[in-house]
N, C-alpha and C positions, 0 to 999 in steps of 0.2 A: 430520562426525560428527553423531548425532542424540541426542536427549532422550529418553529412556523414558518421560517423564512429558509433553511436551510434545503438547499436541493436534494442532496443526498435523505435527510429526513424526511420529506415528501415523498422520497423512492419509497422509504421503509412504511409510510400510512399508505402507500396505494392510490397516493393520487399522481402519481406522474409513474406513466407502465419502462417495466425495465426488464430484461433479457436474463432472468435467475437461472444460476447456474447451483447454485447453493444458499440454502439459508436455515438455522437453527436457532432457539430462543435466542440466541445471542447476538448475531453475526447475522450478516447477508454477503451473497457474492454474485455478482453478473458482469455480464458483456458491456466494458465501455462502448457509448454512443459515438465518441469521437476518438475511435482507437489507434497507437500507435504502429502498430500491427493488427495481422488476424487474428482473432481469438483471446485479446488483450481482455483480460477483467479486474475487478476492481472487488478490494473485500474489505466490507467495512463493520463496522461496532454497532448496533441496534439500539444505543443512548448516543445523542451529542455531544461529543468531544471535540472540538476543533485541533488539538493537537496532541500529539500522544504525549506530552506533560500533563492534560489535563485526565487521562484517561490512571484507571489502578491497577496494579499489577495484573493481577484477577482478569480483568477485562483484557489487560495488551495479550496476556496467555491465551484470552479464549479465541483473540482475532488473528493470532498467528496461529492457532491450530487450525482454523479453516485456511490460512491460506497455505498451511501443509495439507489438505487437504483437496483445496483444490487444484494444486498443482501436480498432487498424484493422477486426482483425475484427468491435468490436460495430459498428462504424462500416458496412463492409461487408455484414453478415449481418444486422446488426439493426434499420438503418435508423436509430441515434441522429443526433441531432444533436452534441448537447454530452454533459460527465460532467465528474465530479469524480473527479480523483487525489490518494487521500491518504494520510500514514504517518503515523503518531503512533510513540513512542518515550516508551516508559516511564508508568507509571499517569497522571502527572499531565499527561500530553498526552490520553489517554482511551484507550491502548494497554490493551485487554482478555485478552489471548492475548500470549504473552512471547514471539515467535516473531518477525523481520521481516516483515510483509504489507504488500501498498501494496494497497489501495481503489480500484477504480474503478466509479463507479454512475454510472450513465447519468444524463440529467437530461431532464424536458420540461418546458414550462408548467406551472406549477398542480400540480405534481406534491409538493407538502406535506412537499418532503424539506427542512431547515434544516440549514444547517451555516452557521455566521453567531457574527463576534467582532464587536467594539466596535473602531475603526482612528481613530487621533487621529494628528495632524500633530504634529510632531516637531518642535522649532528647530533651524537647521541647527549651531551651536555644539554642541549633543547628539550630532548623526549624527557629527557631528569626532570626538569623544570615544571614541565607542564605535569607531568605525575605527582609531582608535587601538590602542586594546584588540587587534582584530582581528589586526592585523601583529606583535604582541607588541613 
């Protein structure tokens, strides 16, 4: 089912035009409008989900196989070397559009794109704990 408000759902009815690089019953994939790189796209679910908790196994399967999919092609067609694959989930990951998207931008050298956190070593007594958690 789709959103009547949702922008990316409006991608998927055709009423707002977008740059397709891919799309099967499933899935769509094209060219972000305001990309962090060249060639940057975006591959999303063809039901509304706003976050991949609300999506099923089923579906997150089908939306990672196009974006293995399309990344052979930027692979193939575009000559990348590397990229970054990414999903945010909910405002306070940086998820801008409420809609499942995974991110893929290409990368080269020198290429001025940042996506960059702070990564501290963990004591293993910590990692315990929280696996703990994990298994309930």
């Amino acid at each position: 089912m789709l959103n009547n408000e949702c922008l990316f759902c409006k991608i998927i009815k055709g009423e707002i035009p977008a740059f397709k690089v891919y799309e099967d019953e499933y899935t769509l994939a094209f060219l972000d409008k305001f990309p962090s790189g060249e060639a940057h796209a975006l591959v999303i679910p063809k039901v509304h989900a706003e976050k991949i908790f609300d999506m099923t196994e089923d579906m997150s399967g089908k939306v990672f196989k196009t974006v293995n999919r399309v990344a052979k092609m930027m692979k193939d067609n575009l000559g990348i070397e590397d990229l970054n694959v990414l999903q945010n989930n909910g405002s306070v990951s940086g998820q801008i559009v409420n809609h499942v998207h995974v991110h893929l931008i290409p990368r080269k050298l020198n290429d001025n794109i940042e996506i960059d956190w702070e990564s501290n070593e963990m004591e293993d007594e910590k990692l315990e704990k929280i696996l703990e958690r994990f298994k309930g």
